[in-house]
N, C-alpha and C positions, 0 to 999 in steps of 0.2 A: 504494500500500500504506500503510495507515492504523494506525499506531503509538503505542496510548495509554499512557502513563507517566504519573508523579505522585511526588513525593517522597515520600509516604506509602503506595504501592504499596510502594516497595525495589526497583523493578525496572530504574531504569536503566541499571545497569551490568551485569545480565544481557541487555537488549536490545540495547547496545552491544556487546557481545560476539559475538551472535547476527549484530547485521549486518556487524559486519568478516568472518565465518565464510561467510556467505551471498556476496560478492561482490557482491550487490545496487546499484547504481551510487546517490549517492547521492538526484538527482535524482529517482531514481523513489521514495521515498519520503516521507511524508509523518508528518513526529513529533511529540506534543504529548507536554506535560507540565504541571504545575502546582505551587504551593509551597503547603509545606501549612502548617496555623496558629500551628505555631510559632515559623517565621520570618516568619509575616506580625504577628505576635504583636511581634515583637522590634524591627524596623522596617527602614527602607529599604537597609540595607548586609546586612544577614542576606537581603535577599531578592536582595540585587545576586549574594553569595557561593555563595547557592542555586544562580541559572541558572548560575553559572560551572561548579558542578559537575557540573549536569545537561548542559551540554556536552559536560565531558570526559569522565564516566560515558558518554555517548549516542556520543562521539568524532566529533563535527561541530563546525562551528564557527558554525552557526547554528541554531534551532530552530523549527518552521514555526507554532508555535502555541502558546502559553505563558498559561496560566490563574491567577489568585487561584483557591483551592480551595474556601474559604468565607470569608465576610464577615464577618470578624473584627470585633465592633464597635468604633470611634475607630481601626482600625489597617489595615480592609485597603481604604481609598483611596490612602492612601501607597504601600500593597505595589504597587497597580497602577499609582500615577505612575512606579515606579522600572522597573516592566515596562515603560512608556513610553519611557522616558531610554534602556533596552537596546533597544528596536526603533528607537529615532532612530540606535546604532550600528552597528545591523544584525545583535547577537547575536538578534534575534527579527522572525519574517516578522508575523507577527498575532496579538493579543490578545484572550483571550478570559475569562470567569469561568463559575463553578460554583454554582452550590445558591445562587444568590443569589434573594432573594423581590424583587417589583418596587419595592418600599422601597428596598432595598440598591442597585439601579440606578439607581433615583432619583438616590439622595445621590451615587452615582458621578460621575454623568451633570454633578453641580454644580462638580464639580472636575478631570474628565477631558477632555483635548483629543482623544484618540484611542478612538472606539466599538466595544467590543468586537465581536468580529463572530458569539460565539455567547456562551450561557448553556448549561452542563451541568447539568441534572438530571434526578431520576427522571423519566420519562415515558412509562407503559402504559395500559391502558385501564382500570386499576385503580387510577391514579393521573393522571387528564386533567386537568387546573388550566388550565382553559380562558378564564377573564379574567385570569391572568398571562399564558399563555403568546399569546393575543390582543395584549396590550399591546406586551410584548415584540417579536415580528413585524414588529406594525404602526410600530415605530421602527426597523423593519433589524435586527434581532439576531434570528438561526437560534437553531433549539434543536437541542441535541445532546443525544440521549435515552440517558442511562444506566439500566441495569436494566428495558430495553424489551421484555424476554424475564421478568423479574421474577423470575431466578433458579429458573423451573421450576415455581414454586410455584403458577403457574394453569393448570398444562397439562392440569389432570382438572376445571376450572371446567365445566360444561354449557355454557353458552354458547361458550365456544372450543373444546371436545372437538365438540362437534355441529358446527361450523361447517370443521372438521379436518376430518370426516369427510363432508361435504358437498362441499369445493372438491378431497378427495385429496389433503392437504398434512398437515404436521406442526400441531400446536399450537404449538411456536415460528414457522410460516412463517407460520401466522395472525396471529400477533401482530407477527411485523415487517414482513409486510404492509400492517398497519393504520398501522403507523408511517411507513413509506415513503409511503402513500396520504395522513396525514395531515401530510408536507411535512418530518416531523423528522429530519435528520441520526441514521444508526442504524448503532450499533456496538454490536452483540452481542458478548458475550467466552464463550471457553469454551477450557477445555484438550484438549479432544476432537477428532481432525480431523475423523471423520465428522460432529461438530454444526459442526465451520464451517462444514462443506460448507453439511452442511443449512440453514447458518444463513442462507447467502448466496444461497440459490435461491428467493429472492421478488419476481424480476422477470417471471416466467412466467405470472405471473396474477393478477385483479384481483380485489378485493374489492366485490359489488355496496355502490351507496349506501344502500340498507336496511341492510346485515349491519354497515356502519362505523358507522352510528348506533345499533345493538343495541350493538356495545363502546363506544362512546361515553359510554354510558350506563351503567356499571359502574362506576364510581369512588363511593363511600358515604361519607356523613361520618361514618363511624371512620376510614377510610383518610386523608381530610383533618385528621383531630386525629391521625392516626399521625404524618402528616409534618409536622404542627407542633410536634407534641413532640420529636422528632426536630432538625427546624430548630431549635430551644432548647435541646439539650443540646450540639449541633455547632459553634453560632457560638463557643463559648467553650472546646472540647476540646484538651487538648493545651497550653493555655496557664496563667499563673499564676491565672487566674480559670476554671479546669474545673471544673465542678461548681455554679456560682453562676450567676446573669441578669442578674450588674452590665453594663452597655449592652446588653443584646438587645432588642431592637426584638419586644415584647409584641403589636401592633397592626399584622400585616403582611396584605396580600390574600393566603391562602391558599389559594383556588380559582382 
């Protein structure tokens, strides 16, 4: 059972709660979480005081997954050495990062002893950044696709409504199918049980190799200048430099 949290959700101490309630043992679970940029912002003791919380919010006493949230510029390679220093004491099983462009892994890459073992970002077929997330890959780092379901918002697209209506499945089962087929770590989120349900019945059937290179081929460059603007408003949110490009990295591979 796969348990996303984030300091910037607010949810850990509601999850925490939920699993002493549950009985849930606690090996059978599995919890990530991530610090968000304002103690990546601040530096390595704000981020050490972070997981501590996120512990006793979550009430374990270790954490199976623990992410930089974004790549703060000049601040969040330190945030992740200190995530290092807490998995060398065993408050964290494995390391991971978020919304990082393959710049930001780079420069990680020059000062980290321990290789994160995924990157969290968007990833739909209306959003495929298919030379990052190749790179990526092909160095051993999973992608774990947030917003793979895209919030809803392509479920009346032609191309996934006909293809719904083709295989007798949902437009979300289309789409996380495609995910699943194309290798990404997929965690759909919804407050609904019937869309968990739904959301988790896409191992029944396959997407032919024609229909995944029809979505393949969805992603526009509006959608690629959506998420670059996006990535440049994010690296610096939440900290004394919100609002400004002082260190963002202008020149990232975007697709």
């Amino acid at each position: 059972r796969f348990l996303d949290c984030a300091q910037f959700y607010g949810n850990e101490e509601e999850v925490g709660a939920a699993i002493r309630d549950s009985g849930i043992p606690r090996e059978e679970l599995y919890l990530a979480s991530k610090v968000w940029t304002d103690n990546i912002f601040q530096g390595r003791t704000a981020v050490r005081t972070q997981v501590e919380k996120t512990l006793a919010d979550l009430g374990t006493n270790y954490i199976d997954l623990y992410c930089v949230h974004w790549p703060v510029p000049g601040k969040h390679v330190d945030a992740y050495l200190e995530l290092e220093a807490c998995q060398r004491e065993g408050l964290i099983r494995s390391l991971g990062v978020s919304n990082y462009a393959l710049e930001d892994y780079t420069e990680l890459m020059e000062h980290a002893t321990i290789k994160p073992v995924i990157n969290q970002i968007e990833v739909n077929p209306f959003l495929y950044r298919k030379r990052t997330i190749a790179a990526l890959e092909n160095d051993g780092v999973r992608i774990q696709a947030y917003r793979a379901l895209r919030d809803g918002k392509a479920f009346t697209h032609p191309a996934v409504a006909e293809l719904a209506a083709r295989y007798g499945k949902s437009p979300a089962q289309i789409l996380g199918r495609w995910c699943v087929q194309k290798g990404f770590i997929y965690i759909p989120k919804s407050v609904q049980r019937k869309r968990m349900v739904e959301n988790k019945e896409v191992f029944d059937f396959e997407l032919a190799a024609e229909d995944v290179e029809r979505l393949d081929g969805l992603t526009t460059g509006a959608a690629i200048e959506t998420f670059r603007d996006l990535y440049r408003k994010c690296v610096n949110r939440d900290t004394p430099l919100d609002g400004t490009m002082d260190g963002v990295k202008m020149d990232i591979t975007e697709d």
